[in-house]
Biotite code that builds the C-alpha atoms (Angstrom):
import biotite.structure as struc

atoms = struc.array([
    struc.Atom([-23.531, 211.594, 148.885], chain_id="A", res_id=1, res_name="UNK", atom_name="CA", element="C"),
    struc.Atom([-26.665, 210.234, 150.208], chain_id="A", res_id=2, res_name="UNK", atom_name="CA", element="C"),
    struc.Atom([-28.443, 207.621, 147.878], chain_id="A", res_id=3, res_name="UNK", atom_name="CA", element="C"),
    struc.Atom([-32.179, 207.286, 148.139], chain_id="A", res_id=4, res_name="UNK", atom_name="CA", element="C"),
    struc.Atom([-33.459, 203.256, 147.439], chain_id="A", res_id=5, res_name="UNK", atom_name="CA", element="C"),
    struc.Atom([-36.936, 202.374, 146.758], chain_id="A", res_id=6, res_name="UNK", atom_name="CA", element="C"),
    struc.Atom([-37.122, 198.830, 146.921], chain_id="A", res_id=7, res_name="UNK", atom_name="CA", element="C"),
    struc.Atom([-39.881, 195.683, 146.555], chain_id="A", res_id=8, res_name="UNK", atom_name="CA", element="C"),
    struc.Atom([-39.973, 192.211, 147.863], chain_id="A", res_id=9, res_name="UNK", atom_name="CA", element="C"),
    struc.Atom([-41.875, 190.015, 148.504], chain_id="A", res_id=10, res_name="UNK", atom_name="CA", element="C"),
    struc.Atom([-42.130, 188.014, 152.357], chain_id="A", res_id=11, res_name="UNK", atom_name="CA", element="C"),
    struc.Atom([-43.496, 185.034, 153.400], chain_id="A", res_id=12, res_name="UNK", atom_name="CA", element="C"),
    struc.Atom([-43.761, 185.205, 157.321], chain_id="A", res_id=13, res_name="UNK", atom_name="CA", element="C"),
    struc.Atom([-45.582, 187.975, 157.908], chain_id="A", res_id=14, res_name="UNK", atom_name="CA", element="C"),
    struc.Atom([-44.764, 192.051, 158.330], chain_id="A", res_id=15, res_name="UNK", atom_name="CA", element="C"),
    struc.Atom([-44.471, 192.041, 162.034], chain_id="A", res_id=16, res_name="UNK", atom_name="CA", element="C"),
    struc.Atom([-41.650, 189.175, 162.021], chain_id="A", res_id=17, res_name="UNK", atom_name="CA", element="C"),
    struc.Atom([-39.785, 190.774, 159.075], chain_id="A", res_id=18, res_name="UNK", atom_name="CA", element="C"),
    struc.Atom([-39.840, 194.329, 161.304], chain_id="A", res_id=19, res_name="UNK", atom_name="CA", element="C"),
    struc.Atom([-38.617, 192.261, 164.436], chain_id="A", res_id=20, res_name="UNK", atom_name="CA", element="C"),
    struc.Atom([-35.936, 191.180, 162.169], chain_id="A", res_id=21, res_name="UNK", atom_name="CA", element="C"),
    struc.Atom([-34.887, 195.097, 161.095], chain_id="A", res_id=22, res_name="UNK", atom_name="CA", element="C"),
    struc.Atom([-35.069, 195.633, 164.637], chain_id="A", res_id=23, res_name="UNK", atom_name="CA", element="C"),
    struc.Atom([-32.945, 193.095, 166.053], chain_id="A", res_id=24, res_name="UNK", atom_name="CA", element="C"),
    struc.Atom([-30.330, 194.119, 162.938], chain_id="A", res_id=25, res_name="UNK", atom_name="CA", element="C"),
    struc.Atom([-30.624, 198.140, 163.943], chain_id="A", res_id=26, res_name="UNK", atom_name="CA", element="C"),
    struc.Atom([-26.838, 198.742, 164.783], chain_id="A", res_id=27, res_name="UNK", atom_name="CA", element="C"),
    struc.Atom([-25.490, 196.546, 161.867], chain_id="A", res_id=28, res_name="UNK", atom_name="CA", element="C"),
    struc.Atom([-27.977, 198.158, 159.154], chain_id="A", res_id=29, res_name="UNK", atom_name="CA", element="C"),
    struc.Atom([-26.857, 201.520, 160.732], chain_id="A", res_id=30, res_name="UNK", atom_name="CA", element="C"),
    struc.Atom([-22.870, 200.617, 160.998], chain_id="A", res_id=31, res_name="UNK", atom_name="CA", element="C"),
    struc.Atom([-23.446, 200.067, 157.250], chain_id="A", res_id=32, res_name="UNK", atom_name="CA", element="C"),
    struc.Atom([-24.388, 203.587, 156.284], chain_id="A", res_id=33, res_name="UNK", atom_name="CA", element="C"),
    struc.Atom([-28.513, 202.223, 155.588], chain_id="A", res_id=34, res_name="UNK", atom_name="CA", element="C"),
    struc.Atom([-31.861, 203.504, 157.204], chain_id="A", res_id=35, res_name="UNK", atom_name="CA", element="C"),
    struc.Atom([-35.183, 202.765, 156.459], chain_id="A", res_id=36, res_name="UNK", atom_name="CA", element="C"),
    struc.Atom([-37.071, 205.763, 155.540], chain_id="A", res_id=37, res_name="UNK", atom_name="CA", element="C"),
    struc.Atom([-40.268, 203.374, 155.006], chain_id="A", res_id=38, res_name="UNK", atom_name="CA", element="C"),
    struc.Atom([-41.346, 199.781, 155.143], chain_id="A", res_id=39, res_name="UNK", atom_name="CA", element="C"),
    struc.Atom([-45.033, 198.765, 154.721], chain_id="A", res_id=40, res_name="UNK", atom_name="CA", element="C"),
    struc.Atom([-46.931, 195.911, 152.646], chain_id="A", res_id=41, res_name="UNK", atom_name="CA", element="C"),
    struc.Atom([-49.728, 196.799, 150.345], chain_id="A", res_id=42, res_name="UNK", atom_name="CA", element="C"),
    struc.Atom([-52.855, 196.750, 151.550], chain_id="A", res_id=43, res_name="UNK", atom_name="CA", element="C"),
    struc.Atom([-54.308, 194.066, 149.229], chain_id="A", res_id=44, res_name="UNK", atom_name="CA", element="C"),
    struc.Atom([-51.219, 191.992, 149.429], chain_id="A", res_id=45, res_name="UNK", atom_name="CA", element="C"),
    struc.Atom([-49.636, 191.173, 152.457], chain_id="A", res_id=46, res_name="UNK", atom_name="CA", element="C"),
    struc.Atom([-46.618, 189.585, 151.204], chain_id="A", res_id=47, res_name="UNK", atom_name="CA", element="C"),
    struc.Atom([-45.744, 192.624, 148.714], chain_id="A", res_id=48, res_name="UNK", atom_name="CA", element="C"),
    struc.Atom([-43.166, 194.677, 150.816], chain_id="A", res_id=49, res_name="UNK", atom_name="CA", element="C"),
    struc.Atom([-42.530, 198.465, 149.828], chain_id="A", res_id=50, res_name="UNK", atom_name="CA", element="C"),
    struc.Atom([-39.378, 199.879, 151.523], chain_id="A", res_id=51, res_name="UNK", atom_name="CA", element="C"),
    struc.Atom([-37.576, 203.235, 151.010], chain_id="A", res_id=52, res_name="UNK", atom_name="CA", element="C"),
    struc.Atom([-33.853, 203.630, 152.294], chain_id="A", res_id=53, res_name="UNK", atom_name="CA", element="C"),
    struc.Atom([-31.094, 205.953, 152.603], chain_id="A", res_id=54, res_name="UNK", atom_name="CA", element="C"),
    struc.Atom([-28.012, 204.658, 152.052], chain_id="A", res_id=55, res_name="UNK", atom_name="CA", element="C"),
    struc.Atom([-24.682, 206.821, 152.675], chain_id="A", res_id=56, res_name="UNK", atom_name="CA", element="C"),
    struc.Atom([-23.215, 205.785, 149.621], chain_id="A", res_id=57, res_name="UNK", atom_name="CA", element="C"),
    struc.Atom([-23.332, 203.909, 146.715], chain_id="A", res_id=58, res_name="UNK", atom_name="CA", element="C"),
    struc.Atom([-20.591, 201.956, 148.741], chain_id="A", res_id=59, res_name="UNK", atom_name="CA", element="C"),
    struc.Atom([-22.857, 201.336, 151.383], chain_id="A", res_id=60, res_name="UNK", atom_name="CA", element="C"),
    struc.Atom([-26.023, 200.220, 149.307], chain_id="A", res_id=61, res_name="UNK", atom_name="CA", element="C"),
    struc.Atom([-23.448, 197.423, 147.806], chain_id="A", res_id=62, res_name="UNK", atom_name="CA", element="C"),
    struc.Atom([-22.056, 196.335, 151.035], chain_id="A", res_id=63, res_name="UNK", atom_name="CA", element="C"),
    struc.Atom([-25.991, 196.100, 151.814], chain_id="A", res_id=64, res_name="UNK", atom_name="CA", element="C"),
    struc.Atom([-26.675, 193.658, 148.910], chain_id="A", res_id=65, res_name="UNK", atom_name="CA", element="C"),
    struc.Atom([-22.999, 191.847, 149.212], chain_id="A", res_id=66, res_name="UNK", atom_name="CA", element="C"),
    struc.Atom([-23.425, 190.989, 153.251], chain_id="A", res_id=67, res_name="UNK", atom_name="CA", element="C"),
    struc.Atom([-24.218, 187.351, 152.824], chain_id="A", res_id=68, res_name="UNK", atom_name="CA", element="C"),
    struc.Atom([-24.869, 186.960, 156.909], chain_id="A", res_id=69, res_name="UNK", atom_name="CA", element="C"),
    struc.Atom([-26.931, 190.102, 156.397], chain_id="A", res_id=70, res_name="UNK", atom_name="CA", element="C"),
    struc.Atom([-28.937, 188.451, 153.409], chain_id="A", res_id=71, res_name="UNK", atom_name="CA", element="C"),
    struc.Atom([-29.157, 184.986, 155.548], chain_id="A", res_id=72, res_name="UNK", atom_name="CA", element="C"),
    struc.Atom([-30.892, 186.693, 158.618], chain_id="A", res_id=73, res_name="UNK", atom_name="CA", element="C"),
    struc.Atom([-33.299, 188.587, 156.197], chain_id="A", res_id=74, res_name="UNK", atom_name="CA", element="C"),
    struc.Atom([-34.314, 184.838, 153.968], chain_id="A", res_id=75, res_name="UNK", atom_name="CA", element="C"),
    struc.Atom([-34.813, 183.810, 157.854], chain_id="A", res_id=76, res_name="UNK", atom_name="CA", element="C"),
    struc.Atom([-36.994, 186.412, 158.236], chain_id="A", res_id=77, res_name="UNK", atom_name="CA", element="C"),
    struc.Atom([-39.246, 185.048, 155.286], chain_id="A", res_id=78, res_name="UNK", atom_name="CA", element="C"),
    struc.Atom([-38.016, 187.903, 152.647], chain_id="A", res_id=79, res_name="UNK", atom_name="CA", element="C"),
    struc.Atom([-37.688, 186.130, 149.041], chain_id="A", res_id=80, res_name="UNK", atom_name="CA", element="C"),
    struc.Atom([-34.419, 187.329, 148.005], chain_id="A", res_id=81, res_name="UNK", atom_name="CA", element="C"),
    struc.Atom([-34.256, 186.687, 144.651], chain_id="A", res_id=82, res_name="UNK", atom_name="CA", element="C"),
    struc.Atom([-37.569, 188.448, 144.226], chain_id="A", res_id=83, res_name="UNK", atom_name="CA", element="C"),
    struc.Atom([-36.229, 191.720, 145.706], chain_id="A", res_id=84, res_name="UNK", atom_name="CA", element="C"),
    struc.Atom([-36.047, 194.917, 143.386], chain_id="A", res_id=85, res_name="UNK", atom_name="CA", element="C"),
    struc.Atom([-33.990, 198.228, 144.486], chain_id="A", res_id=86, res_name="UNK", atom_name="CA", element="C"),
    struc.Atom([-34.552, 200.815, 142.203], chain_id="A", res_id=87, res_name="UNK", atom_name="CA", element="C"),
    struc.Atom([-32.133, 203.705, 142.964], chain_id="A", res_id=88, res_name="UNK", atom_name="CA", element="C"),
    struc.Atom([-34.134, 207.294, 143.221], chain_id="A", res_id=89, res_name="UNK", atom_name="CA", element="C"),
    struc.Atom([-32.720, 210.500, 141.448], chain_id="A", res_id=90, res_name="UNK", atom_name="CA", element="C"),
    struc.Atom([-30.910, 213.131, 143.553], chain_id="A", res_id=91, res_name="UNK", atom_name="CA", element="C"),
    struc.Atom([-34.390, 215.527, 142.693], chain_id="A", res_id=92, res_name="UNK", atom_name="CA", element="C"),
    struc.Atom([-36.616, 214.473, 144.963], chain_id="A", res_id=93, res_name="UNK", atom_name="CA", element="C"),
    struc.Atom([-38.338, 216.221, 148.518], chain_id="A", res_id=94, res_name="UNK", atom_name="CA", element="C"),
    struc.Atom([-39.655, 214.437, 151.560], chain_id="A", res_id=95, res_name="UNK", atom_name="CA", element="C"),
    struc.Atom([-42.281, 214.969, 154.175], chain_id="A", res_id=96, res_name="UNK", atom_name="CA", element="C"),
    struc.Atom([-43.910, 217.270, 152.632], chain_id="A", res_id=97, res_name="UNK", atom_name="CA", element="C"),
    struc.Atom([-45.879, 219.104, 153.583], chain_id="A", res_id=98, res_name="UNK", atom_name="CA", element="C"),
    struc.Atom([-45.614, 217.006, 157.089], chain_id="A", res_id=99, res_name="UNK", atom_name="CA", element="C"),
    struc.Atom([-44.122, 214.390, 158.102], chain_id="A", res_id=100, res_name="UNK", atom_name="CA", element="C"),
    struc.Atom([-46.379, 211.472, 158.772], chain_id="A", res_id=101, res_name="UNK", atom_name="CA", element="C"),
    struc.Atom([-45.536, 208.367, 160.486], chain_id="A", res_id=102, res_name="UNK", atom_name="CA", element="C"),
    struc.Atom([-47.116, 205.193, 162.165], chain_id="A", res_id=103, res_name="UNK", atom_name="CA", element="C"),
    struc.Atom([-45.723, 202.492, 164.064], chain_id="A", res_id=104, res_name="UNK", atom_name="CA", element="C"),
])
C-alpha cells in the first residue's frame, strides 16, 4: 500500500540546486518505490522546503531514510539533514482536486 509523506527541511544552497539534485537522482528515487508529489520553499523563507511524496511502502520510505549514499548526495545538495521532518499522511486523504495544478 501506497504511503503518502509530507515532509520539511530546511536547505542551504538554494531551490534550483536542490531540484537539479532530485533530478540527477530520478531513476534511484524511483527504483526505490518514492516520487515527489510536491517540492516548493515558502514564500517568505527560502530555505524552508515543503515536499510531499509517495512512497510504495512503508519499506520503501525506510530504505529512503536508511540510504546513506542517498542522504550524502542530498547534504551535498545543501539539505540540513538532521533538520528534516516526515510526517506520514493518513490513508483518508484526496488529491488534485478539483484540478490538478502544477508549475515547473
Amino acid at each position: 500500500m501506497a504511503v503518502i509523506v509530507k515532509g520539511e527541511i530546511t536547505i542551504t544552497k538554494g531551490f534550483d540546486h536542490w531540484k537539479s539534485m532530485v533530478f540527477s537522482q530520478k531513476e534511484k528515487m524511483a527504483g526505490m518505490g518514492m516520487q515527489f508529489l510536491f517540492a516548493g520553499t515558502e514564500k517568505n523563507d527560502p530555505t524552508k522546503l515543503h515536499t510531499v511524496i509517495k512512497f510504495e511502502s512503508v519499506e520503501a520510505m525506510q530504505a529512503f531514510g536508511a540510504d546513506k549514499e542517498l542522504t550524502e548526495t542530498r547534504r551535498q545538495a545543501g539539505a540540513v539533514i538532521e533538520s528534516g521532518v516526515m510526517t506520514p499522511i493518513s490513508d483518508d486523504f484526496f488529491t488534485n482536486y478539483p484540478d490538478a495544478f502544477m508549475q515547473h
